[in-house]
GULO-984683 format. One record per residue: residue number from 1; x negated, y, z of N, C-alpha, C in turn; residue in three letters. Coordinates in steps of 0.2 Angstrom, whole numbers, padded with zeros to 4 digits. Layout:
N
<pt nuse="NUM" n_c1="X" n_c2="Y" n_c3="Z" ca_c1="X" ca_c2="Y" ca_c3="Z" c_c1="X" c_c2="Y" c_c3="Z" tormi="ALA"/>
...
This chain:
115
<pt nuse="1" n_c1="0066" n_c2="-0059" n_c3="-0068" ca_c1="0059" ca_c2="-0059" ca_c3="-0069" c_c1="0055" c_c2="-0053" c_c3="-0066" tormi="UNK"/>
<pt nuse="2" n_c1="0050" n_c2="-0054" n_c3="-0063" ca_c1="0047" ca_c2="-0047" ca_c3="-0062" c_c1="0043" c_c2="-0044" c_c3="-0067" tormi="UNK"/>
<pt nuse="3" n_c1="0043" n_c2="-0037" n_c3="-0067" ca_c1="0038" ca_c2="-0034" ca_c3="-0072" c_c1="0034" c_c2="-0028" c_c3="-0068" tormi="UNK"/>
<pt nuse="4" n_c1="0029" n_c2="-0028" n_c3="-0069" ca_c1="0024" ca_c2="-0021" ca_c3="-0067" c_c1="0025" c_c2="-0016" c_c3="-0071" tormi="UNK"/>
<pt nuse="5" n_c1="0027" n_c2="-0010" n_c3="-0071" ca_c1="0029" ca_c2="-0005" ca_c3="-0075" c_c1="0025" c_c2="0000" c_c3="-0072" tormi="UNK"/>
<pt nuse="6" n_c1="0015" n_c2="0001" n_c3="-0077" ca_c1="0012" ca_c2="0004" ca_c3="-0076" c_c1="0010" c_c2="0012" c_c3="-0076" tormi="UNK"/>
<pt nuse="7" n_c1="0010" n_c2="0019" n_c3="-0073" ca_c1="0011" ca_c2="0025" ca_c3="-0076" c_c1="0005" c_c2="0026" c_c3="-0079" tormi="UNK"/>
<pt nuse="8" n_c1="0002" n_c2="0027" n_c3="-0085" ca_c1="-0004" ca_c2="0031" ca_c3="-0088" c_c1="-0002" c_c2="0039" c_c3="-0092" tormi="UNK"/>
<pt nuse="9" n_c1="-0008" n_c2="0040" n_c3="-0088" ca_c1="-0006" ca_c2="0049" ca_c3="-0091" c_c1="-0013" c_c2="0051" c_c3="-0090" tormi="UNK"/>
<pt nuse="10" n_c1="-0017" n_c2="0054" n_c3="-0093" ca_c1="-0021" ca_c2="0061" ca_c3="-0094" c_c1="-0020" c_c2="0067" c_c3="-0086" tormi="UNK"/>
<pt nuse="11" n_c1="-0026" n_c2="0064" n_c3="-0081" ca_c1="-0023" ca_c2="0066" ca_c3="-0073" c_c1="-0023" c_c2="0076" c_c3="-0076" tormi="UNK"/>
<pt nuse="12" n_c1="-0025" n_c2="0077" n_c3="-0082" ca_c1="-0023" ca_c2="0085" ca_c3="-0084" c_c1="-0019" c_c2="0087" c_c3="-0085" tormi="UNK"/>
<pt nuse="13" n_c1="-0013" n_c2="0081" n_c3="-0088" ca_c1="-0009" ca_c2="0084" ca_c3="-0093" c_c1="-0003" c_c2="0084" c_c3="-0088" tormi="UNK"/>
<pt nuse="14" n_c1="0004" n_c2="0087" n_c3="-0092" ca_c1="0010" ca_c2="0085" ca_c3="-0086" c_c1="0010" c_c2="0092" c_c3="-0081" tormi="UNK"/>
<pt nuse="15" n_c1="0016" n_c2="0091" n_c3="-0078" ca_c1="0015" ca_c2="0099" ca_c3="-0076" c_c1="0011" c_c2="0097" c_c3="-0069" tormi="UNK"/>
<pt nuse="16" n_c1="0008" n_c2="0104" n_c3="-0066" ca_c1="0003" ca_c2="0104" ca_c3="-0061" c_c1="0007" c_c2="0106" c_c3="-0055" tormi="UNK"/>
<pt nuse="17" n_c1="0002" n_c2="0105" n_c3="-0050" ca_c1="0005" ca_c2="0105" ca_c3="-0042" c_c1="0006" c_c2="0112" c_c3="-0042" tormi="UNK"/>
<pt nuse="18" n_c1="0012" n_c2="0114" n_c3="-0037" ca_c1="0012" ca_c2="0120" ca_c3="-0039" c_c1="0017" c_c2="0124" c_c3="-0041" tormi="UNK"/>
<pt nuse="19" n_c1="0019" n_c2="0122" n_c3="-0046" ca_c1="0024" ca_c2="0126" ca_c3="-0053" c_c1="0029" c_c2="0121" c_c3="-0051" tormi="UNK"/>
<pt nuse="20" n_c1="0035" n_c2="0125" n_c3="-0053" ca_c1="0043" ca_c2="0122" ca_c3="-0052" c_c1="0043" c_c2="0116" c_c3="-0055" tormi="UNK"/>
<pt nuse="21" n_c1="0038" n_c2="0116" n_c3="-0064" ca_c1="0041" ca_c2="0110" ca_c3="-0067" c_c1="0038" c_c2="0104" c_c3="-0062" tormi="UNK"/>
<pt nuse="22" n_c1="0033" n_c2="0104" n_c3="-0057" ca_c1="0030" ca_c2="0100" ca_c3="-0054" c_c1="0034" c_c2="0097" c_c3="-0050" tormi="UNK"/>
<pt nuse="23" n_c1="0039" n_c2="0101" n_c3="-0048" ca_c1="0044" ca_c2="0100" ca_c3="-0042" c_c1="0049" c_c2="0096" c_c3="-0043" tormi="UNK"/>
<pt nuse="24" n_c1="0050" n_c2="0099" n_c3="-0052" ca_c1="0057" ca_c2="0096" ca_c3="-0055" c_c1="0054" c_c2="0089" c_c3="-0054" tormi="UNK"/>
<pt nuse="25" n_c1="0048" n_c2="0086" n_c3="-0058" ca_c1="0045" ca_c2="0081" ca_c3="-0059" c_c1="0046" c_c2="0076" c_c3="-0053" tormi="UNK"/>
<pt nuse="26" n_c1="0044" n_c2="0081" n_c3="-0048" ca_c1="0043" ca_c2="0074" ca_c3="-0042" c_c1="0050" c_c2="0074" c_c3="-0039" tormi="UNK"/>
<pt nuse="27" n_c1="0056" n_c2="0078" n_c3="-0040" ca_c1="0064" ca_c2="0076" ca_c3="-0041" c_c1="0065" c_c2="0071" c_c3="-0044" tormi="UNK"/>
<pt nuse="28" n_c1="0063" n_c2="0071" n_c3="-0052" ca_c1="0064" ca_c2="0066" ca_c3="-0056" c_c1="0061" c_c2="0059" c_c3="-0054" tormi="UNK"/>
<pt nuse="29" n_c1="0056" n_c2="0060" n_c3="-0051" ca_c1="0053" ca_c2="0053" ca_c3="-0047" c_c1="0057" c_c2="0049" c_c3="-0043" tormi="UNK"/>
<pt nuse="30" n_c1="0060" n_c2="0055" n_c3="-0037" ca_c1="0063" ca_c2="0055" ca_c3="-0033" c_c1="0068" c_c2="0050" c_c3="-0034" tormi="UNK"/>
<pt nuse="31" n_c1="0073" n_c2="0053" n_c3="-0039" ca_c1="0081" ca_c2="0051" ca_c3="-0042" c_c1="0078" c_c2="0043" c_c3="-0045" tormi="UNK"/>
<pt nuse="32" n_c1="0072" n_c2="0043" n_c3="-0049" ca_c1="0074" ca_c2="0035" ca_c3="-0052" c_c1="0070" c_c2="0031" c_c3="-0047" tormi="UNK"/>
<pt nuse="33" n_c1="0067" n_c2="0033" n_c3="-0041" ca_c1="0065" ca_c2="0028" ca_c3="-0036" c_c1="0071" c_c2="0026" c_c3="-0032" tormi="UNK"/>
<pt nuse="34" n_c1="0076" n_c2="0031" n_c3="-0031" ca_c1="0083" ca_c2="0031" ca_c3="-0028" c_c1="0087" c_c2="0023" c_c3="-0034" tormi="UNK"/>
<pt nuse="35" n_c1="0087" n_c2="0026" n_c3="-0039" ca_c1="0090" ca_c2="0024" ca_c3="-0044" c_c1="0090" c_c2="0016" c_c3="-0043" tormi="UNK"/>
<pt nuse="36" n_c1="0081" n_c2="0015" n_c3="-0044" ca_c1="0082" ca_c2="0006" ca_c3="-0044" c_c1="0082" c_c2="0002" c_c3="-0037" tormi="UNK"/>
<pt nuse="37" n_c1="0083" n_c2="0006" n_c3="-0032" ca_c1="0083" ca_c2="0004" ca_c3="-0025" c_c1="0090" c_c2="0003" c_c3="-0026" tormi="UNK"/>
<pt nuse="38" n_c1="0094" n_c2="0007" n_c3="-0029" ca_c1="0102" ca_c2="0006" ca_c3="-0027" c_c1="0103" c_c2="-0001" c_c3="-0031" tormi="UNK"/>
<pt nuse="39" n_c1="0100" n_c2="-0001" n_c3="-0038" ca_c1="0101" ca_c2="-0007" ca_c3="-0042" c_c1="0099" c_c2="-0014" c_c3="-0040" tormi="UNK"/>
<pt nuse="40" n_c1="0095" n_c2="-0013" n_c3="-0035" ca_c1="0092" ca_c2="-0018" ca_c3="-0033" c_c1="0086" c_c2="-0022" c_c3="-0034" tormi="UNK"/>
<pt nuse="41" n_c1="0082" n_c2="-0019" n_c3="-0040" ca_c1="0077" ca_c2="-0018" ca_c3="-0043" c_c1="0072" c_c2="-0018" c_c3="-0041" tormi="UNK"/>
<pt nuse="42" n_c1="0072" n_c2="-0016" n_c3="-0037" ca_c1="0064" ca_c2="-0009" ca_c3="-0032" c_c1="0061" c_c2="-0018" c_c3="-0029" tormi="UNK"/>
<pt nuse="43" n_c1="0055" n_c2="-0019" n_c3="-0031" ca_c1="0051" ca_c2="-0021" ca_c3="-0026" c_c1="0044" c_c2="-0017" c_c3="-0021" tormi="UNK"/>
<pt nuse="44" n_c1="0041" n_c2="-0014" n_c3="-0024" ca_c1="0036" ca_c2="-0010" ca_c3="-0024" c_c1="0035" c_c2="-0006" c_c3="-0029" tormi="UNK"/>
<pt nuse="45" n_c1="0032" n_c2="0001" n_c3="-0027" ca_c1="0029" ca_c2="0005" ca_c3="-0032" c_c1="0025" c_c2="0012" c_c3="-0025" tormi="UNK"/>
<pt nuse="46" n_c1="0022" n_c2="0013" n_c3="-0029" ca_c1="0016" ca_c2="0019" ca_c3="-0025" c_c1="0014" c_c2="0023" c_c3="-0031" tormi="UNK"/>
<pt nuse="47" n_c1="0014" n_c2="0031" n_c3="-0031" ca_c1="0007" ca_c2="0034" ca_c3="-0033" c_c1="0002" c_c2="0034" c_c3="-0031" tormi="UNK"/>
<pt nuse="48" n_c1="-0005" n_c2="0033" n_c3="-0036" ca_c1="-0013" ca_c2="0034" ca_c3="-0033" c_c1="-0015" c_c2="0038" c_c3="-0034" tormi="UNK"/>
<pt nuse="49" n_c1="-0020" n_c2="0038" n_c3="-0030" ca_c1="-0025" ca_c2="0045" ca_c3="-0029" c_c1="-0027" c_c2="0046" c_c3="-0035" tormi="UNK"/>
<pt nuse="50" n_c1="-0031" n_c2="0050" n_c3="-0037" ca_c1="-0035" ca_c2="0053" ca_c3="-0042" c_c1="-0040" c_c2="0047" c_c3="-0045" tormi="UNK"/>
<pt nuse="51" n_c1="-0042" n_c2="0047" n_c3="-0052" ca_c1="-0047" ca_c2="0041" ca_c3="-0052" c_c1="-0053" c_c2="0047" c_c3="-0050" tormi="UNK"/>
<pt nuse="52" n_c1="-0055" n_c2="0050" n_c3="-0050" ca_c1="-0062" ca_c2="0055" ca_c3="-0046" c_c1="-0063" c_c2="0049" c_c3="-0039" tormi="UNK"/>
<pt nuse="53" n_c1="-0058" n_c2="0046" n_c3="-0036" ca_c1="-0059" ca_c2="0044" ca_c3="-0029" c_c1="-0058" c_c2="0035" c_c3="-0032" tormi="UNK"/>
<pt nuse="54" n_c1="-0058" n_c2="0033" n_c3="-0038" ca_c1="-0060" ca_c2="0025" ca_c3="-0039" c_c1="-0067" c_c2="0023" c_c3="-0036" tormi="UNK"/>
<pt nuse="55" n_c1="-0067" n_c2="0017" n_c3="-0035" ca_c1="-0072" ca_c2="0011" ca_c3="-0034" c_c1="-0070" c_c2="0007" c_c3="-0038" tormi="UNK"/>
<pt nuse="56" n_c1="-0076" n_c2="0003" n_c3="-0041" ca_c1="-0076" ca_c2="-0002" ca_c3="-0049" c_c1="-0081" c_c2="-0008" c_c3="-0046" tormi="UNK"/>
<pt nuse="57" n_c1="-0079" n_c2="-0012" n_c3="-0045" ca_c1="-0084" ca_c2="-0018" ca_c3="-0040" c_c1="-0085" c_c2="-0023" c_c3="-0048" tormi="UNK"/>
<pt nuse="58" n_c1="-0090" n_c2="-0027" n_c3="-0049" ca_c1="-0091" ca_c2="-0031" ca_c3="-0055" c_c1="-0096" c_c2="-0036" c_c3="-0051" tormi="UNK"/>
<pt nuse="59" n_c1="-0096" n_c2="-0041" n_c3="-0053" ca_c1="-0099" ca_c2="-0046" ca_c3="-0050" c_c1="-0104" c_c2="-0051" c_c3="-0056" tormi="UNK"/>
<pt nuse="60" n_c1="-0112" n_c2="-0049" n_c3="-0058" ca_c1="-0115" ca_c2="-0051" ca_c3="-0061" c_c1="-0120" c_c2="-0055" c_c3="-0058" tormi="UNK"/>
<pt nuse="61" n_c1="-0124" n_c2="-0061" n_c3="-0061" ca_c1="-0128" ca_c2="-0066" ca_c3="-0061" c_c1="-0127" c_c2="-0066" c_c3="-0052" tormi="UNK"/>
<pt nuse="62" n_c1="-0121" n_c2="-0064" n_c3="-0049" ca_c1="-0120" ca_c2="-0066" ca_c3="-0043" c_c1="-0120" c_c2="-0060" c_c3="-0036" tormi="UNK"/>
<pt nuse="63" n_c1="-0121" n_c2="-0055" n_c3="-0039" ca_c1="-0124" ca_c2="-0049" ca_c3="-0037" c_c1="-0117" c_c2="-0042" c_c3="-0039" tormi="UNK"/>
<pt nuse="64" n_c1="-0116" n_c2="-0040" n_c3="-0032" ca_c1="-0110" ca_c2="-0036" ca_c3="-0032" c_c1="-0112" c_c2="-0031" c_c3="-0035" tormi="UNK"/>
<pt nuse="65" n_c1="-0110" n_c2="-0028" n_c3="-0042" ca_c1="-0112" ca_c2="-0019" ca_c3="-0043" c_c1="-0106" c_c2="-0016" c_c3="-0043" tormi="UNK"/>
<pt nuse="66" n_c1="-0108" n_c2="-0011" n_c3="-0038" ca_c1="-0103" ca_c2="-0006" ca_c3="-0034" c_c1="-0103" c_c2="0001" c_c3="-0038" tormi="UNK"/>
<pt nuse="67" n_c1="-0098" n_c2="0004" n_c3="-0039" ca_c1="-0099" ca_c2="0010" ca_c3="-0045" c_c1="-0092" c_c2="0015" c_c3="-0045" tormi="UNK"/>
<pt nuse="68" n_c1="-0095" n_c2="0020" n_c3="-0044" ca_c1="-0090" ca_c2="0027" ca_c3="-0042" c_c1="-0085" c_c2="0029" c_c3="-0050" tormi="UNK"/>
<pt nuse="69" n_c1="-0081" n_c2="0027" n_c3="-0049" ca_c1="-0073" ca_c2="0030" ca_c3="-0055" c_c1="-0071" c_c2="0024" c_c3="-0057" tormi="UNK"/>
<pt nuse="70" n_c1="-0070" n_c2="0025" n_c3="-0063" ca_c1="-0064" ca_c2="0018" ca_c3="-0067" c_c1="-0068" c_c2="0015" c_c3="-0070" tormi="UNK"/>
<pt nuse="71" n_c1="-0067" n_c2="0008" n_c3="-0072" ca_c1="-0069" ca_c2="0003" ca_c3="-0075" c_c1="-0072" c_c2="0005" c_c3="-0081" tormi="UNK"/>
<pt nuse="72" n_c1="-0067" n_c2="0009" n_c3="-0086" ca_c1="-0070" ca_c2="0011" ca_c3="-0092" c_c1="-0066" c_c2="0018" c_c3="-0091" tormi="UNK"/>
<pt nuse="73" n_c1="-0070" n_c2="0023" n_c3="-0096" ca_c1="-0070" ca_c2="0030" ca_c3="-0098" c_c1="-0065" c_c2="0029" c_c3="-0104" tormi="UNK"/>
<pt nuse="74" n_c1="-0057" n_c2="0033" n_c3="-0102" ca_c1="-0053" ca_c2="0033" ca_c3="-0105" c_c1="-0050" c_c2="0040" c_c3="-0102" tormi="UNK"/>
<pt nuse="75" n_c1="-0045" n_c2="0045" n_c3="-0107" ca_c1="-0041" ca_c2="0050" ca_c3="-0105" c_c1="-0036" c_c2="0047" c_c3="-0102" tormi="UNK"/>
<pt nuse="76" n_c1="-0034" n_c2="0044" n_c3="-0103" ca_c1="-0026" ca_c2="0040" ca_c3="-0098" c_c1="-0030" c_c2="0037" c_c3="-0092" tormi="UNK"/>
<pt nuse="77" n_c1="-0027" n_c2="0039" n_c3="-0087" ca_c1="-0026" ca_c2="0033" ca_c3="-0080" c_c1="-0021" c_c2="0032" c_c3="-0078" tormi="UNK"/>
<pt nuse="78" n_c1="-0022" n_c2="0025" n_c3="-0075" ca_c1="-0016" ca_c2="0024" ca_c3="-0070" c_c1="-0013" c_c2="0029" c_c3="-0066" tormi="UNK"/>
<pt nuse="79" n_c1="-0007" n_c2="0030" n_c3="-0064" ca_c1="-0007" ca_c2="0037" ca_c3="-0059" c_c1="-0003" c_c2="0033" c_c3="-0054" tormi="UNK"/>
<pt nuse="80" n_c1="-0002" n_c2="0026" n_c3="-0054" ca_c1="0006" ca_c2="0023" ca_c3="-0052" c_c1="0007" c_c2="0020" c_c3="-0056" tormi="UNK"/>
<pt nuse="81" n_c1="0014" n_c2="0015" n_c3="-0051" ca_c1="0016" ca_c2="0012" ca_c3="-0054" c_c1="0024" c_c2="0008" c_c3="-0051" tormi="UNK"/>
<pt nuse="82" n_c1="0026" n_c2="0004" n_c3="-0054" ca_c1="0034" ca_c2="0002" ca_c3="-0050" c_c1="0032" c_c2="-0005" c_c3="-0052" tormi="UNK"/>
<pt nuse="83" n_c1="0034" n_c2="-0009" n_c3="-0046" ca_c1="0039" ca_c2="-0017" ca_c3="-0046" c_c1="0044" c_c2="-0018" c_c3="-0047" tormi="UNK"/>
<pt nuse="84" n_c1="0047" n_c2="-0022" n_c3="-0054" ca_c1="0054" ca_c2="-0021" ca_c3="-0054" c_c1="0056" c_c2="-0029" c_c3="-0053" tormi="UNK"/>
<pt nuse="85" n_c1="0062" n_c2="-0031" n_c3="-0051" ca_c1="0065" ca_c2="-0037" ca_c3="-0054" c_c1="0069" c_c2="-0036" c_c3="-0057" tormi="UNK"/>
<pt nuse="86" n_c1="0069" n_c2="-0038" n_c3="-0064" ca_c1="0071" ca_c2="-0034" ca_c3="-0072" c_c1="0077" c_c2="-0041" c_c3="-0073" tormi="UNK"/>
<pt nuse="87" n_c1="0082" n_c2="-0043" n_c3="-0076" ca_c1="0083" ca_c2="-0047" ca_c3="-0080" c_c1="0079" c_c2="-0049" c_c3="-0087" tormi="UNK"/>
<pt nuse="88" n_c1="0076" n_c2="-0045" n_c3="-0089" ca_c1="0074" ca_c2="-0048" ca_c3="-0096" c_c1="0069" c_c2="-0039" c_c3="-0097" tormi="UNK"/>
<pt nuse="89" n_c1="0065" n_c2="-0043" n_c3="-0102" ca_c1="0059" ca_c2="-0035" ca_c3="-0104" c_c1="0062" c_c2="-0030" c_c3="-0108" tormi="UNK"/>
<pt nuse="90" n_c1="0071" n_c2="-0031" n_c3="-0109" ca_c1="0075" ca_c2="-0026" ca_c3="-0112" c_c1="0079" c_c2="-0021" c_c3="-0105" tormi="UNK"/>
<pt nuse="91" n_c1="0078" n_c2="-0024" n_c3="-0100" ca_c1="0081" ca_c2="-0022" ca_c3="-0095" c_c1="0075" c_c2="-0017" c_c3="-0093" tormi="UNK"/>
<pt nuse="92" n_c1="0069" n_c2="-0020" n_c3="-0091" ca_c1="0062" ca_c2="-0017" ca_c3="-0090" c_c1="0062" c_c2="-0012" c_c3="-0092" tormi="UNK"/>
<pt nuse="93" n_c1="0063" n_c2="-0010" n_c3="-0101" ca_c1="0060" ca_c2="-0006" ca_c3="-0106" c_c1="0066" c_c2="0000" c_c3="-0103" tormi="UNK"/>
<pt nuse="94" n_c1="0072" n_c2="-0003" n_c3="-0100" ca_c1="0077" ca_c2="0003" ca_c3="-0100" c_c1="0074" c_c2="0009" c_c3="-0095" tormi="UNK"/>
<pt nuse="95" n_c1="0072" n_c2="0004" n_c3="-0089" ca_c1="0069" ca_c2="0007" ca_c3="-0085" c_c1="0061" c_c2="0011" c_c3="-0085" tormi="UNK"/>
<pt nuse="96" n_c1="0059" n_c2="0009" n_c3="-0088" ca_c1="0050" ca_c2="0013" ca_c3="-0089" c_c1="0055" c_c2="0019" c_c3="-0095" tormi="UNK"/>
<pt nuse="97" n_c1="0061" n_c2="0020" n_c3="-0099" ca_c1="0061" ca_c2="0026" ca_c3="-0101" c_c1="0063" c_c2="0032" c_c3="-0097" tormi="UNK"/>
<pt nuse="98" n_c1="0065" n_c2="0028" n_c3="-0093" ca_c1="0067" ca_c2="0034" ca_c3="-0087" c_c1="0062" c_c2="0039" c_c3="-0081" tormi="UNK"/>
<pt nuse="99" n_c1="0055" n_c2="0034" n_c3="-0081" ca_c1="0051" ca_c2="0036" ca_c3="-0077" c_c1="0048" c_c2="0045" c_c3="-0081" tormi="UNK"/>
<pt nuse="100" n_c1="0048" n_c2="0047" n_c3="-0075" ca_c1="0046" ca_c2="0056" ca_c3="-0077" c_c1="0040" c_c2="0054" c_c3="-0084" tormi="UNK"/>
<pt nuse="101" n_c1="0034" n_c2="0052" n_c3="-0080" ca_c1="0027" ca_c2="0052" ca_c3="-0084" c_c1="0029" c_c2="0051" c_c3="-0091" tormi="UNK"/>
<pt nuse="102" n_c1="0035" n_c2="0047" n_c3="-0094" ca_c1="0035" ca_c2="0044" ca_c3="-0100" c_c1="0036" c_c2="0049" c_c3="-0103" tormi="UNK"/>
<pt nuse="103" n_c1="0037" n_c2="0056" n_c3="-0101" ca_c1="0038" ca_c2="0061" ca_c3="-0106" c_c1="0030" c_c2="0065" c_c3="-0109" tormi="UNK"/>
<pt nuse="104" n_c1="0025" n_c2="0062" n_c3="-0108" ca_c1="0021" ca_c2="0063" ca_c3="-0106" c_c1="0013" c_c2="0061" c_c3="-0108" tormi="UNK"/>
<pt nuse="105" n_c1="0015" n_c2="0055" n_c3="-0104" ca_c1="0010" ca_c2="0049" ca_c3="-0104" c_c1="0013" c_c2="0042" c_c3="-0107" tormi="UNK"/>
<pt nuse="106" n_c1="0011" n_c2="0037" n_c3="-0105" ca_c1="0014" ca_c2="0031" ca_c3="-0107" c_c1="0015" c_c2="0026" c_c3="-0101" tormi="UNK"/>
<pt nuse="107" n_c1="0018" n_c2="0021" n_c3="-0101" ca_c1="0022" ca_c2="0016" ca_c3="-0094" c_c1="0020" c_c2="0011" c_c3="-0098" tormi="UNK"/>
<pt nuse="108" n_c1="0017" n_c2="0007" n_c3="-0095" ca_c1="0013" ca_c2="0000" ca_c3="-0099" c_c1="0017" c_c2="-0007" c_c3="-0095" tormi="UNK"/>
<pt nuse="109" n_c1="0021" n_c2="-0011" n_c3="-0099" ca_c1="0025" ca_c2="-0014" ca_c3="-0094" c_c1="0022" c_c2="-0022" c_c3="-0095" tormi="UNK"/>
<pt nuse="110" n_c1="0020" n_c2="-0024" n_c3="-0090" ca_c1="0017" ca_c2="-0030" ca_c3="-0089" c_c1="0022" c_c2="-0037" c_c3="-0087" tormi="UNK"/>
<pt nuse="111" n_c1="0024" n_c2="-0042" n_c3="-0087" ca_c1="0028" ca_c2="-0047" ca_c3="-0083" c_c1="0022" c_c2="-0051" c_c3="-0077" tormi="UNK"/>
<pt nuse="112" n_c1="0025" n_c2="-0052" n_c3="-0071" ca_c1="0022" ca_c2="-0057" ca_c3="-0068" c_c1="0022" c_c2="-0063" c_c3="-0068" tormi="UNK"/>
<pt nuse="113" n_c1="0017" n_c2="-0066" n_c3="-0069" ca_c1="0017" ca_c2="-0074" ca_c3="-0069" c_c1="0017" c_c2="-0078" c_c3="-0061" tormi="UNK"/>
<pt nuse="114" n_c1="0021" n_c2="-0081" n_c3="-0064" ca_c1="0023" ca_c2="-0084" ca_c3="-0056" c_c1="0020" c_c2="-0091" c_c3="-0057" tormi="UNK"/>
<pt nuse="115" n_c1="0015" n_c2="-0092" n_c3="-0053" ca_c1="0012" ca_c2="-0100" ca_c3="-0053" c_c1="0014" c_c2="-0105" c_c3="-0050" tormi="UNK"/>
């Protein structure tokens, strides 16, 4: 089954560009993207830009309103994310514990529905 395993984090918190712990961090990114590609696991996953550079499109009484950042005003954003094909959401959870940000922020783990 696939699951979305979402990265939310506070874009302050966490270590910054820059500093070793940064570097360590994008290592540790490095190693578990390495990790589930070997598993065979990996479908997709990317970092996103900053929410400062979101677009929020809503569509009322027929009429596209167009609007600069995220959906709603929240500390946690999305930062990224991974596609896994998991055996089961116990497999899933093994893997969002390994994601760096989890030390951090939180990894929201979604299933995809197959229609």
């Amino acid at each position: 089954m696939q699951y979305l395993l979402m990265i939310y984090a506070a874009e302050d918190s966490g270590p910054q560009p820059g500093t070793e712990e940064f570097t360590q961090m994008l290592d540790g990114y490095q190693k578990f993207s390495d990790e589930v590609q070997a598993d065979g696991v990996f479908i997709a996953g990317e970092p996103l830009d900053s929410v400062t550079t979101a677009t929020t499109v809503r569509v009322r009484g027929g009429q596209s309103q167009i609007s600069d950042g995220p959906f709603a005003e929240t500390k946690e954003a999305l930062g990224g994310y991974y596609l896994l094909d998991c055996e089961d959401l116990d497999h899933a959870i093994a893997y969002a514990a390994k994601i760096p940000s989890a030390t951090y922020g939180s990894i929201e783990i979604r299933p995809i529905i197959k229609y």
